[in-house]
N, C-alpha and C positions, 0 to 999 in steps of 0.2 A: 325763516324765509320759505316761501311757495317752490316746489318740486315743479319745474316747467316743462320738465321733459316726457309727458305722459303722452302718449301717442293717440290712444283712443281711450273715453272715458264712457260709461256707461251710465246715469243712476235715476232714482225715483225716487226724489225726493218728496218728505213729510209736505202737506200743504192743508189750510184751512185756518177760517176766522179765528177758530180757537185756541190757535195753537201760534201767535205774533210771537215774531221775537224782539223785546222790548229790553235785554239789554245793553246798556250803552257802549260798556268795551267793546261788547262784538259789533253793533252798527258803525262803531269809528271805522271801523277793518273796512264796510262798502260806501261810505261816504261818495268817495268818489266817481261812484259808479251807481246803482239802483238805489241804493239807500241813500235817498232823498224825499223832502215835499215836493210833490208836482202843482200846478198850477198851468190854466191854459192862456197864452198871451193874446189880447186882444187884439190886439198887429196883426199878427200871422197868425192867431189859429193852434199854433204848435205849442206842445208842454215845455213849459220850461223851469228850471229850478228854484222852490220858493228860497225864503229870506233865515227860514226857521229850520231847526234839524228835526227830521223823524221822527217819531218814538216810539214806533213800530212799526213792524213790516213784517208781509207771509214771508216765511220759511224758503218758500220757491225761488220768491224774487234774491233769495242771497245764492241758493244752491244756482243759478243761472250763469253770477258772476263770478263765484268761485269753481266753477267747472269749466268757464272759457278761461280763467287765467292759470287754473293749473295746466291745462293741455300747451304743447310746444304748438308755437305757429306748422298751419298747416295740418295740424291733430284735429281729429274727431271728436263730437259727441253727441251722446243720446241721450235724451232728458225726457221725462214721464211731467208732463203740466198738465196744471187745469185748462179748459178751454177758452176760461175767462182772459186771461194772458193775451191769446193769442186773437181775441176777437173785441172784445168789452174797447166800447168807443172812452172814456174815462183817460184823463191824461195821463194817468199814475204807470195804466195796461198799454199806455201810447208810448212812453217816454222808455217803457224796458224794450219793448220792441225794435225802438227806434237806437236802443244801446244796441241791441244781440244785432241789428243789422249794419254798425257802423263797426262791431266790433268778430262779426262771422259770415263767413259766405251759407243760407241756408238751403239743404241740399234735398230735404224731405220732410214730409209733415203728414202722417197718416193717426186722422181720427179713429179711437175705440168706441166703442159700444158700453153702458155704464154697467154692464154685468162682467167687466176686466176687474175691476178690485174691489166688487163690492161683498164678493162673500168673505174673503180672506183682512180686506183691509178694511171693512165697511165703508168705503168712500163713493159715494152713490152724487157723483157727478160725473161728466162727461171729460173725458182725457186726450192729451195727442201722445203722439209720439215725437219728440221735434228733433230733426238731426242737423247738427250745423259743422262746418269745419272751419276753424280757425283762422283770420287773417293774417297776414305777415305785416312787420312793421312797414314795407317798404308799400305794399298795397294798400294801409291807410293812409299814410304820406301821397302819394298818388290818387286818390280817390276822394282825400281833404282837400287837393287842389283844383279838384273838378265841381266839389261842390253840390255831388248831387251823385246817389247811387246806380249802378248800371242793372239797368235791364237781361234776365238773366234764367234759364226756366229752371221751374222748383219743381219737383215732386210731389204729388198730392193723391190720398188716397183716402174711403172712408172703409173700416171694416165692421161689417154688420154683426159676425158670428165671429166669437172665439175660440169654441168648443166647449164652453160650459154657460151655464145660465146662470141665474139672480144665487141661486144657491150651490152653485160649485159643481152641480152632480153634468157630467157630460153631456155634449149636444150634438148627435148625429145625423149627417146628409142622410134624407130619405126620397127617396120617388112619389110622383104626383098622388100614389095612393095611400101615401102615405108609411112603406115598407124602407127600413132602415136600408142603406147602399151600402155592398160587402167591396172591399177592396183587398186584393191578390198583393200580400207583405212578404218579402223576400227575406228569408233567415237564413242565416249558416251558421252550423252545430256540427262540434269536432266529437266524432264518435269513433270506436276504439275496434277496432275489424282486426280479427286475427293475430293480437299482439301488436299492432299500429295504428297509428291515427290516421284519420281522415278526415274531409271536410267534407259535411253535407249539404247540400243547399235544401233547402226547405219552401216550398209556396204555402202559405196559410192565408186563410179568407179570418179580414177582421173588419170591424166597422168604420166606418170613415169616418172620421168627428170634422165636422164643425166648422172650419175653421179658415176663416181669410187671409192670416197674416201669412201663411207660406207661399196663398198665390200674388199679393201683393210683394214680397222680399222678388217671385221670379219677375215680375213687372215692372219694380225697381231698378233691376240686372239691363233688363231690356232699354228702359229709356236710358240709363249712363250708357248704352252701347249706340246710341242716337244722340246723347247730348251729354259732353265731355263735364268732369267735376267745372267747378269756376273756381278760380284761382290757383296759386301753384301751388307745388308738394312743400312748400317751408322751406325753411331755413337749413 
């Protein structure tokens, strides 16, 4: 049995053509959920469930549904996709979408830059960051009876710079002359005066890297302090 009681989940999961998961015991586990044929209905437009089972599927599309059903209603998560997911018109990229939105409220989506895993993980496509929180049974009860999802603001952010490049090695703010920007780093260092210790504070000048995702996390802070989570704290 699945641990439901996870509060916040974090992961990055493996993704890519090479690496399907094609066997059968484990796609019975998402049958009912991502691990399906999609197909788009003539009618409406919308993907709906072919007649045949799967017999394969990326890796992401399972890490999706089994990170919203471990978490307790109400529970957090952060998941590292490709951007195909989240954009690619294809019923297959429609129909998970259209799960993670019947089955989380999502709270932010802040695009990388393809130099975040390509020196470490070689994966040289474009990523998000997607964070969603969990729905509660009584909120999709309510929300199956309406019929139609509520309008609701998300977060969205893209980050140019991460502090390193194609090859790992750091990536520092400089000025228009191109002269690296020193920033004033506050340290404290317990030093031993007289048979006692003390605390030193310390100012040292060091380079500033690079990097979006800390001013994004405070931009974040600021819109939930403008616009309340959606849905309630769980169960």
């Amino acid at each position: 049995p699945l641990n439901t009681n996870v509060d916040v989940l974090m992961t990055n999961p493996p993704f890519g053509t090479d690496i399907k998961i094609e066997d059968a015991e484990v796609l019975d586990q998402y049958r009912d959920g991502v691990a399906q044929s999609w197909s788009r209905s003539k009618e409406t437009g919308l993907p709906v469930a072919g007649d045949h089972q799967v017999s394969a599927t990326a890796p992401e599309q399972l890490f999706i549904q089994r990170a919203v059903q471990w978490v307790r209603p109400g529970g957090r998560i952060g998941i590292v996709l490709p951007n195909g997911i989240l954009s690619n018109p294809g019923p297959t990229d429609e129909a998970i979408r259209r799960w993670i939105l019947d089955n989380c409220w999502v709270l932010a989506s802040v695009e990388l830059p393809v130099e975040t895993f390509i020196h470490e993980a070689g994966v040289n496509i474009l990523t998000s960051l997607l964070f969603l929180k969990k729905k509660t049974d009584q909120e999709k009860i309510a929300l199956a009876m309406t019929g139609q999802q509520p309008d609701y603001p998300v977060f969205m952010a893209v980050a140019e710079k991460v502090g390193i490049d194609r090859r790992g090695n750091p990536v520092y703010k400089r000025y228009p002359d191109g002269e690296i920007i020193l920033k004033v780093q506050v340290e404290k260092e317990r030093v031993s005066i007289g048979g006692r210790e003390e605390v030193t504070v310390l100012h040292r000048k060091v380079k500033a890297i690079d990097n979006d995702l800390p001013e994004i996390a405070k931009a974040y802070k600021k819109f939930r302090e403008k616009y309340p989570e959606p849905g309630s704290a769980g169960d």
